[in-house]
C-alpha positions in Angstrom: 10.8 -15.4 -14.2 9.8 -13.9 -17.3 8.9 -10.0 -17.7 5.2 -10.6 -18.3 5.0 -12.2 -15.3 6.8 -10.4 -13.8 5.3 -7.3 -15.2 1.6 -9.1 -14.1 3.7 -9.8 -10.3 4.0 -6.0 -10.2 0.5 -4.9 -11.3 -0.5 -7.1 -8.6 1.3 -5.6 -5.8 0.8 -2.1 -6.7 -3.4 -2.6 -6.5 -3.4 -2.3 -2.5 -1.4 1.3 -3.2 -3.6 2.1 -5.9 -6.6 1.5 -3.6 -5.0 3.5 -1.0 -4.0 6.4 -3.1 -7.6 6.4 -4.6 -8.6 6.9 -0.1 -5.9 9.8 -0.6 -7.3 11.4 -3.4 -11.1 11.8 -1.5 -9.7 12.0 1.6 -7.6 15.5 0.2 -9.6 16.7 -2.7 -6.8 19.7 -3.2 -3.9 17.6 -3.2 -0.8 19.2 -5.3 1.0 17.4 -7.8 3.8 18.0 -5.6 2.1 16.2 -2.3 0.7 13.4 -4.6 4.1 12.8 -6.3 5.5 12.2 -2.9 3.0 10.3 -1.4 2.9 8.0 -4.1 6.8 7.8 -4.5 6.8 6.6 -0.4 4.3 3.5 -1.3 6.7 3.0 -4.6 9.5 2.9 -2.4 7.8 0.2 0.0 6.5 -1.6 -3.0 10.0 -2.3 -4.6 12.1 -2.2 -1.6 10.4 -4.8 0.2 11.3 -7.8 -2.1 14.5 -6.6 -2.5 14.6 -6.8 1.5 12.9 -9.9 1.2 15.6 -11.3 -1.2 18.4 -10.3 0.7 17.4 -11.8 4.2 15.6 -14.9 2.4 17.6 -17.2 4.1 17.1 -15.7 7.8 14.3 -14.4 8.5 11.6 -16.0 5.5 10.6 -18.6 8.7 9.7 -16.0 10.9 8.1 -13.3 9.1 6.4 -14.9 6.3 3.4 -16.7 9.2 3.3 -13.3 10.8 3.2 -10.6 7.2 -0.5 -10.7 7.0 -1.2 -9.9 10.9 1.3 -6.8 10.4 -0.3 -5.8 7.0 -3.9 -6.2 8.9 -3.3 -4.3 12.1 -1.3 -1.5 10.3 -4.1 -1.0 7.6 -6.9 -2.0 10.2 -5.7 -0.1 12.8 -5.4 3.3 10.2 -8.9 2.4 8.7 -10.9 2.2 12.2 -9.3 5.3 13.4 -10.3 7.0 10.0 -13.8 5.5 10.4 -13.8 6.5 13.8 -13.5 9.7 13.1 -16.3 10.3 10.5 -18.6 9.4 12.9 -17.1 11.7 15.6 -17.9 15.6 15.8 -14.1 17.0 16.7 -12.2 17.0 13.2 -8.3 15.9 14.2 -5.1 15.3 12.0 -3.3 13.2 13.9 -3.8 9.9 11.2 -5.8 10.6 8.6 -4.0 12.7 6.8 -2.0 10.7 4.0 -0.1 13.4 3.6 1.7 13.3 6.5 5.0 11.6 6.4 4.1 9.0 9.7 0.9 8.4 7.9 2.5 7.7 4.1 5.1 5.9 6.0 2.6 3.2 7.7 0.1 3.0 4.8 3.5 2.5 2.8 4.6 -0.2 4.9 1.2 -2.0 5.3 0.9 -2.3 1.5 4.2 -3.6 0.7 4.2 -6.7 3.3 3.3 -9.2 0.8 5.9 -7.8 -1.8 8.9 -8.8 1.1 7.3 -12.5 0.9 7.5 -12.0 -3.3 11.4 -11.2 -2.1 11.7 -14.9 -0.9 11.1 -16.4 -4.5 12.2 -13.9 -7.6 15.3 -15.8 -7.8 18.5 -16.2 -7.0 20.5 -13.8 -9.4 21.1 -9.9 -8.4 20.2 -9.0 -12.1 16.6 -10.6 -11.6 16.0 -9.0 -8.0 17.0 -5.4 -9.9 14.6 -5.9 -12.5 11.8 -6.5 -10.5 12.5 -3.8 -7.8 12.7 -1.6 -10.8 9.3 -2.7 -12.3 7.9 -2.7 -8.9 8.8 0.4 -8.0 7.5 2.1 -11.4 4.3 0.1 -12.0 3.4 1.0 -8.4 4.0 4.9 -9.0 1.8 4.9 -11.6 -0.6 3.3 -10.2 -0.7 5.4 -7.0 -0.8 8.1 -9.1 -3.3 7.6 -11.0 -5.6 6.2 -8.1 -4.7 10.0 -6.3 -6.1 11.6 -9.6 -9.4 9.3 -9.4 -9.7 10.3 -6.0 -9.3 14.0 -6.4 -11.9 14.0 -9.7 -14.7 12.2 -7.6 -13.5 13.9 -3.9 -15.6 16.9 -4.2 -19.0 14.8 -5.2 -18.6 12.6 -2.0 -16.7 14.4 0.5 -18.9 14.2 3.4 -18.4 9.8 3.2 -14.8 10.1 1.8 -13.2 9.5 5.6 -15.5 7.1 5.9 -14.9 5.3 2.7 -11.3 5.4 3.5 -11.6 3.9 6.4 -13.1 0.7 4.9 -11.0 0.9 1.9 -8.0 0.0 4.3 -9.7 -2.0 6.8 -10.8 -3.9 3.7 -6.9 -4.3 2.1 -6.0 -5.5 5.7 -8.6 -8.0 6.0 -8.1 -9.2 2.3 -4.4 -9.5 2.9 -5.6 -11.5 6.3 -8.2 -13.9 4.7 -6.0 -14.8 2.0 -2.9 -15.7 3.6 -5.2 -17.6 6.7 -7.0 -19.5 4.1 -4.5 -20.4 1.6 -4.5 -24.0 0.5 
């Protein structure tokens, strides 16, 4: 695998954390460098741990979790995105998941982005050296992105406030039914 595929590979897993880190940024308008930088190291973390997971169990478990990723990825992110959705329609404001901020919350959204990068895992290659490269472009492509998707967030957060649960609800509702429709109607 070359690196401008691999570099494309990369810019094409980190768009489901960018689109969740752009949720972040209007769902916490006053988000610190600090809280973004970790929040958007977790989904890194996910994002280029994952195929190295995948690569490392390629030979075990590639036959059972490959038909099931895109049911996990869908009721993690579907499951986060109703409650969010949920909850812009209800009058009690609670915590207890929308907050990306929280570590249970960057943990799941973390996990549900990254389960089609532990499928990638499956076919980078066979040598340690290529798997290392990759986690390592992963990993930094993703950051940036997340990053930079908490910053768009935050600049338009205080025009749209009032939707922004809302919208971040269907934001991951719509990753998890993306990542559903594509894997269920692959050719």
């Amino acid at each position: 695998m070359d690196y401008i595929t691999l570099m494309i590979l990369a810019m094409g897993l980190s768009l489901d954390s960018f689109a969740v880190s752009v949720m972040s940024g209007l769902s916490v308008p006053r988000i610190q460098f600090l809280q973004a930088t970790r929040l958007a190291l977790v989904l890194a973390f996910f994002q280029a741990t994952m195929p190295l997971l995948g690569w490392a169990l390629q030979s075990g478990i590639r036959t059972l979790i490959e038909p099931i990723d895109h049911w996990i990825s869908f009721v993690l992110l579907g499951g986060i995105g109703l409650h969010m959705i949920y909850e812009s329609f209800s009058k009690q404001e609670t915590q207890s998941l929308k907050n990306p901020l929280k570590f249970r919350v960057a943990f799941l959204l973390g996990l549900a982005t990254s389960m089609d990068a532990l499928v990638v895992g499956f076919s980078v290659g066979n040598l340690l050296s290529k798997i290392m490269i990759a986690v390592l472009m992963i990993g930094s492509v993703t950051y940036f992105a997340s990053m930079t998707g908490i910053l768009i967030g935050k600049k338009t957060g205080p025009h749209i406030s009032r939707y922004a649960e809302l919208t971040g609800g269907l934001i991951l509702l719509s990753i998890g039914s993306k990542i559903l429709l594509e894997h269920l109607f692959r050719v």
